[in-house]
N, C-alpha and C positions, 0 to 999 in steps of 0.2 A: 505337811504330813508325808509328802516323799511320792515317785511317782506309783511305788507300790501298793499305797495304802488303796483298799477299797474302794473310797470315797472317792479318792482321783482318780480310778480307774474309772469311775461310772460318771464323772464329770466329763474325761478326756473322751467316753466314747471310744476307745482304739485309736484315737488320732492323737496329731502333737497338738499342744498347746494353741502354736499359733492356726492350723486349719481348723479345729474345734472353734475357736475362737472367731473367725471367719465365717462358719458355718452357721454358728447359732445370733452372730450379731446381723449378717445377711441373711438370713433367712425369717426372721421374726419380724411378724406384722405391728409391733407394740408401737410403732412411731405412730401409725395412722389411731386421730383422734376418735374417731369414729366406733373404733372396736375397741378403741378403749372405754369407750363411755357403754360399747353394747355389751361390755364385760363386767361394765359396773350396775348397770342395771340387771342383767340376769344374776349378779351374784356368785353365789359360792359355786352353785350347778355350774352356770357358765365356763365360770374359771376352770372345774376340775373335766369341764367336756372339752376345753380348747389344746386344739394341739399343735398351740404355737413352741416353736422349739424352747423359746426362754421359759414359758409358763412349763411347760414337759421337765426342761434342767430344774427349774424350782421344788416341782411337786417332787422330783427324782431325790435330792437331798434335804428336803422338808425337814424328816425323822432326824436323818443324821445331824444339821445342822442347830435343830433345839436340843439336841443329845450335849451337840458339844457348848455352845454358849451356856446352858447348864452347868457345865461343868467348870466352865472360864469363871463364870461368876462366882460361883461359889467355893472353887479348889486353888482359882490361880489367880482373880484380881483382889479379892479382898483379904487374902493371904499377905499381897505385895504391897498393898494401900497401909496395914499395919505394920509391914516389916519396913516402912519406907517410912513412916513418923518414926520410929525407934530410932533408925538409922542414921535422919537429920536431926533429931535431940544428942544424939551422943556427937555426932559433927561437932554440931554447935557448942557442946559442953565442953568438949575438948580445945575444937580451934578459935571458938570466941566470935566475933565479927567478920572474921578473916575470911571465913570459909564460904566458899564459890556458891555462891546463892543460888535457888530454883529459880530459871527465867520466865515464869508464871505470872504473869501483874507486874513483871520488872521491865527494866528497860533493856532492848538487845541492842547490839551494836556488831554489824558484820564487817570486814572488810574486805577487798575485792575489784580485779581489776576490767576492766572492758576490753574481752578476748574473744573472738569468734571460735571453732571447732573443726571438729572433718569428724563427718559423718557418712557411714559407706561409701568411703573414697573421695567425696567431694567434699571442700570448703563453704563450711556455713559461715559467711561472713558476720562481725560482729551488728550491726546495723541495718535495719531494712529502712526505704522510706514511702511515700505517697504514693508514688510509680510506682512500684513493687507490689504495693496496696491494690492499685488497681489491675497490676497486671495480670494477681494470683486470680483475682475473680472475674477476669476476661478466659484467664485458662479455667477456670471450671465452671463457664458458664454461668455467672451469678449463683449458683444452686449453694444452698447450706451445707456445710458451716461457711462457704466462702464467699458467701452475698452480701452486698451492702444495700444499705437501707436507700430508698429514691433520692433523698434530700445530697448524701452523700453524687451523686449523680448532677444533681441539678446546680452542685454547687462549687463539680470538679474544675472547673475555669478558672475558679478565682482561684484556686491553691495553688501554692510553689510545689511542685512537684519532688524537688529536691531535698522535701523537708524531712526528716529523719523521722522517723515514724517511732519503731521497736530499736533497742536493744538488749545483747546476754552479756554477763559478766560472771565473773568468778565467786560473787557474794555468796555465801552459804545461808540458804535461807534453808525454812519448813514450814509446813502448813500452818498459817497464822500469818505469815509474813504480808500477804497482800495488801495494799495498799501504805506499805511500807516507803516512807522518802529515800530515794536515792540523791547522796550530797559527794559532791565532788571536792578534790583538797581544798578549795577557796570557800566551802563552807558553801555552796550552791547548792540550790533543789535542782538536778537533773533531770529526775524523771523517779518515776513509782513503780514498784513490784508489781507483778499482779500474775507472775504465773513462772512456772518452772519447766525446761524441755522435761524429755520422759526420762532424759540420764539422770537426770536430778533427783530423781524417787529416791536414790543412793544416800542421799544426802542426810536422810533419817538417821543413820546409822555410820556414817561415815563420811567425812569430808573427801573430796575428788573434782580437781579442779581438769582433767583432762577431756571430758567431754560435759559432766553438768552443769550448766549455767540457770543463771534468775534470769528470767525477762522482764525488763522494763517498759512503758510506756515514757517516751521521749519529751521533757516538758516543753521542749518546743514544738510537739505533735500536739499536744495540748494546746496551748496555745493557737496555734494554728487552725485548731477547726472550733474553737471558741470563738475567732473572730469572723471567720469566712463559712464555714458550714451552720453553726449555732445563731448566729446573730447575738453571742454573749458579750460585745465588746468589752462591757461594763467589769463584768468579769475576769473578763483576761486583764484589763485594765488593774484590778484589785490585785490580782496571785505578783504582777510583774513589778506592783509598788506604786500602781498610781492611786489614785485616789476613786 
């Protein structure tokens, strides 16, 4: 909508994006379970007495935002939904078979090389491993999102440390991709998709191999704590071809 429109004026509050953003996700008590339960048993009253900042931003653009999904449905996605059958029948009439199918239920196929990045100045190399694993949640204090479960703990001795955990590649992935195989030229499983850095949002709309990368889970990170953290030997046994 632009930073002028109304609506973003009364989202942003007078601030930029990112302290707005700062403000309302630091200062709202929604995490704690407690007031979430004590806002679902009070109900609607509850809700429209709380003046937590996220529940305040919600009730602020309520109107406006059923105003405009209203209007998406009815003026701009079902508009698109039948200009978009028309469009693939006259394709297909013209170019026959040939023509570049919807990768909807089809099969995708990325290609994509294992590249690390620089991000604000520094090199995010392509690879993290075990050590790193543990290191990140020594620096923030076990605390969430960077805590690991006890087991993981009790089980860090037997792990090679050195064992390649994560990594980013140049794949083009989009929302769906997760749990997607990653195969190397010898026709290997390497490891599986399962999430994208933040540059890779781009990716919706345009390829950009200069800072968005896939992240992978490394099958030999799999591996690895199937046999020594899980007690799945049997399993690990299975994925790597024994019996």
């Amino acid at each position: 909508m632009g930073y002028d429109d109304p609506i973003t004026q009364k989202v942003l509050a007078g601030k930029s994006p990112h302290d707005r953003a700062h403000e309302l996700v630091h200062g709202s008590k929604l995490m704690d379970v407690a007031l979430r339960k004590k806002l679902w048993e009070g109900g609607k009253a509850a809700v429209e007495q709380s003046a937590d900042p996220m529940i305040a931003l919600a009730k602020s653009i309520d109107a406006d935002a059923r105003a405009v999904r209203k209007t998406a449905e009815s003026d701009v996605v079902e508009v698109k939904q039948q200009a978009y059958a028309q469009i693939a029948r006259a394709k297909y009439a013209v170019e026959g078979p040939n023509t570049y199918p919807d990768a909807t239920f089809t099969l995708r196929l990325s290609y994509g090389l294992v590249k690390g990045y620089e991000e604000d100045g520094k090199r995010v190399p392509a690879f993290t491993d075990f050590e790193g694993l543990y290191a990140r949640c020594d620096e923030h204090k076990n605390q969430s999102p960077f805590d690991l479960p006890e087991r993981w703990f009790e089980r860090k001795s037997r792990l090679d440390m050195k064992t390649p955990f994560n990594f980013v590649s140049t794949a083009d992935i989009i929302g769906g991709n997760s749990g997607s195989p990653v195969i190397n030229k010898k026709g290997e499983v390497v490891g599986l998709i399962f999430d994208g850095n933040i540059q890779s949002l781009v990716l919706d709309f345009v390829f950009d191999e200069i800072q968005a990368r896939a992240v992978s889970v490394d099958s030999r990170a799999i591996v690895e704590a199937l046999r020594k953290v899980y007690d799945a030997g049997a399993l690990a046994d299975e994925i790597t071809g024994g019996r």
